[in-house]
C-alpha positions in Angstrom: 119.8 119.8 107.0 120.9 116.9 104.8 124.7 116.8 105.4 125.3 113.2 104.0 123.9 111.0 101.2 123.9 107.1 101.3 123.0 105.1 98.3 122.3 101.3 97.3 124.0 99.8 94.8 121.7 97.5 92.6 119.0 99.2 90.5 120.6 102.4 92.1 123.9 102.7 90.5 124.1 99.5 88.6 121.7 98.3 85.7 121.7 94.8 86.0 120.7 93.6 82.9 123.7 92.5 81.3 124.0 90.6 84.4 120.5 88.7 84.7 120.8 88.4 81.1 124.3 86.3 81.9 122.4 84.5 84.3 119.4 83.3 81.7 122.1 81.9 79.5 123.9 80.0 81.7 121.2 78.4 83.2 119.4 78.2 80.1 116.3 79.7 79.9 115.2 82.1 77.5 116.5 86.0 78.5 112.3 87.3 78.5 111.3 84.4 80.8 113.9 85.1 83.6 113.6 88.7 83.8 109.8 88.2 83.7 110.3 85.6 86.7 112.9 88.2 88.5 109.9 91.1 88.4 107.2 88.6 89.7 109.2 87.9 92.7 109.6 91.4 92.9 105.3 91.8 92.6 105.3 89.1 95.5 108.0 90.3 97.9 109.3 87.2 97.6 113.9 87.2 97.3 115.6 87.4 93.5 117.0 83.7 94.7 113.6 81.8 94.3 113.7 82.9 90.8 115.9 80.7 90.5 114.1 77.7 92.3 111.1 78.4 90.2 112.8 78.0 86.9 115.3 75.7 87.6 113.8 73.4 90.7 116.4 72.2 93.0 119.0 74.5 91.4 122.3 75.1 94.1 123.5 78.8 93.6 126.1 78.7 95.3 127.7 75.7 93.4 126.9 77.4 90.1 128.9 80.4 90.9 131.6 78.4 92.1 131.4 75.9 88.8 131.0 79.3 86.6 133.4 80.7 88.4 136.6 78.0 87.8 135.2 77.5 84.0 135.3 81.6 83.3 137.6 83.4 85.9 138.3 86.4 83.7 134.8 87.1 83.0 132.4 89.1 84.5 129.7 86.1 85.4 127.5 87.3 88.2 129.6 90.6 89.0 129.3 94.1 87.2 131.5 96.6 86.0 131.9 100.4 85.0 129.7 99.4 81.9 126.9 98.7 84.0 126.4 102.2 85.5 123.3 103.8 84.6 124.4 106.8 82.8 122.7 109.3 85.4 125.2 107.8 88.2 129.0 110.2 87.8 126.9 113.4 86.5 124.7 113.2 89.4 127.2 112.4 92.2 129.4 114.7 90.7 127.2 117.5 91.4 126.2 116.3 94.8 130.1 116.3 96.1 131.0 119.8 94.7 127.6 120.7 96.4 129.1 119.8 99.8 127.2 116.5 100.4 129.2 113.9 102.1 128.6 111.1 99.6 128.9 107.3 100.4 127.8 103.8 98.6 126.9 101.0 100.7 124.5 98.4 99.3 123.8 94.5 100.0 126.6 93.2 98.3 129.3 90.4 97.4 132.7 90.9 98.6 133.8 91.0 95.2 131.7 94.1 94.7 133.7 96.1 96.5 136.7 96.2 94.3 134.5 96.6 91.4 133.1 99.7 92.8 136.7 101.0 94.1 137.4 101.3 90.5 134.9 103.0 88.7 136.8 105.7 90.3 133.2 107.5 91.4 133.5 111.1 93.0 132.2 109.5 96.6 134.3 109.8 100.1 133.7 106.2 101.0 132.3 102.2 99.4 130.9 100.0 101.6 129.5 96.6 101.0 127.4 94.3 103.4 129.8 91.3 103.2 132.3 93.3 104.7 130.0 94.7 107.4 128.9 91.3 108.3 125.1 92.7 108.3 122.4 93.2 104.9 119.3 95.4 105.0 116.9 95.6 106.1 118.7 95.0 109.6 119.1 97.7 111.8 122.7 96.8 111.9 123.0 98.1 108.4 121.7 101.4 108.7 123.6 101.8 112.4 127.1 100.9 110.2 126.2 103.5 107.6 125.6 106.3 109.9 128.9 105.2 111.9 131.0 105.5 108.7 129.9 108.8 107.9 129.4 110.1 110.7 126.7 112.4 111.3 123.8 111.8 113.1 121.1 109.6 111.2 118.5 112.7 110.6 121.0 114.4 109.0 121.4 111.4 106.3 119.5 110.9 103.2 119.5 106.8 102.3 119.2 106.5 98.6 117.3 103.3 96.9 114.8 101.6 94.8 113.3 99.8 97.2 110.6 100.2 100.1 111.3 96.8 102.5 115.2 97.3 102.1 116.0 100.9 101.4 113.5 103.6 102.4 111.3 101.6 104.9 114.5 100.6 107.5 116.0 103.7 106.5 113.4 105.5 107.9 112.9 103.1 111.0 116.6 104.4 111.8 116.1 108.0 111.7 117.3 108.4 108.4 115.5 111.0 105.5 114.9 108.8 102.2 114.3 108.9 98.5 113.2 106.8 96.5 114.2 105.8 93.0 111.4 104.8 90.5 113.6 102.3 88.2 114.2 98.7 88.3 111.3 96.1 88.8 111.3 97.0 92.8 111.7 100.6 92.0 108.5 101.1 89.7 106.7 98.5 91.6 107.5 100.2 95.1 106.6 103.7 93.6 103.1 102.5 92.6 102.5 101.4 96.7 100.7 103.6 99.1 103.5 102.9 101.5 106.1 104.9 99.2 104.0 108.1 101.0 106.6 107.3 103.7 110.1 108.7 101.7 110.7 112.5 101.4 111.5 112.4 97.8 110.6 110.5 95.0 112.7 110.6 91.9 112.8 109.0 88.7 117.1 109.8 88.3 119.4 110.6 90.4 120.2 113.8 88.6 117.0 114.5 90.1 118.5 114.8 93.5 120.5 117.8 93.8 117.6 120.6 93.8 115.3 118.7 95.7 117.5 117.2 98.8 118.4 121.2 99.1 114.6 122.0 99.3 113.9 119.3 102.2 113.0 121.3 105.3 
C-alpha cells in the first residue's frame, strides 16, 4: 500500500507564469515569445536554461540574478510565492493528510525556495529542496534522500510530478509508484508520450489523487 506521497514542486505546486513572465521582461523579449521558447525546449528535452541562450545569445544567468537581485531585493524576481499555487494544491493535500498519507515536497530547487515553501503553511509533514540535499533529479541520490526522509520503503511511496525524465521515470527506476500530472509544457507534453505507460496514475489535478492512489493495488 501507498503509505507516503512525494511531490515536485514546479508545474506541480507552483504555476510559474508570473515568474517566466518576470523573466521575459527583464530580459526583454516579448512575454509570448519566451514562453513559446520555454515549451520548445520542453518538445526537445533540451534544459529551461538554453531558453535563455537562444533568445538572448551569450546571456550569464547567474550574473542576471545576482544584478536583479541587488537592483530589486524585496521583490519576488525569479522566486515564487503563496500566489503562485495552483488552486488545486491546499484542497488536495488537505485531503491526502487527514487520509493518513505521509505527505512530503521535495523538488529541484533554489535554496531560497525553501523558506518560500515553509510559509505557505501547506498541511505536509516535511519540505525539502535539492540545494539542500546537495543532489537534483533525475539522480538516484535524489530519490534515495526522499525515501530516507520519510521513511518507508520506496514501494510504499508515490513520487508526484509533471515530468517523465525527472519525476516518474527515476522515480520508478528507484522503486517508487508514480503519477503523473498532465499540466505545464512538460506535463501535457510527457502525457502525450508512449513512455507515460510507465506511471500508475495519470491525473490532470491533484484533487484527482485521493480516490485513485487508494485504488492502486
Amino acid at each position: 500500500m501507498i503509505r507516503a506521497i512525494v511531490f515536485d514542486v514546479g508545474e506541480t505546486l507552483i504555476d510559474e507564469t508570473r515568474l517566466w513572465s518576470r523573466w521575459a521582461d527583464r530580459i526583454g523579449v516579448p512575454r509570448l515569445t519566451f514562453m513559446g521558447v520555454i515549451g520548445a525546449m520542453a518538445a526537445l528535452d533540451r534544459s529551461h536554461r538554453e531558453a535563455f541562450e537562444l533568445v538572448r545569445p551569450g546571456f550569464d544567468l547567474e550574473a542576471e540574478i545576482d544584478a536583479w537581485r541587488l537592483e530589486d531585493p524585496a521583490g519576488l524576481r525569479e522566486n515564487f510565492d503563496a500566489d503562485d499555487l495552483y488552486p488545486d494544491v491546499r484542497p488536495a493535500l488537505g485531503t491526502l493528510r487527514e487520509a493518513g498519507y505521509h505527505l512530503v515536497i521535495a523538488g529541484n530547487q533554489p535554496p531560497q525556495a525553501y523558506g518560500a515553501l515553509v510559509a505557505m503553511d501547506l498541511p505536509v509533514h516535511g519540505v525539502h529542496t535539492s540545494a539542500a540535499w546537495e543532489v537534483e533529479k533525475p539522480d538516484p541520490g535524489f530519490f534515495a534522500k526522499a525515501a530516507a526522509v520519510v521513511g518507508r520503503p520506496a514501494e510504499e511511496i508515490l513520487y508526484v510530478g509533471d515530468r517523465l525524465d525527472n519525476d516518474v521515470l527515476p522515480a520508478r527506476a528507484a522503486g517508487m509508484r508514480t503519477a503523473l500530472l498532465r499540466r505545464g509544457p512538460w506535463g501535457y507534453l510527457h502525457t502525450a508520450r508512449p513512455e507515460a505507460a510507465a506511471a500508475d496514475l495519470v491525473v490532470d489535478r491533484l484533487t484527482d489523487l485521493a480516490p485513485l492512489v487508494a485504488a492502486l493495488p
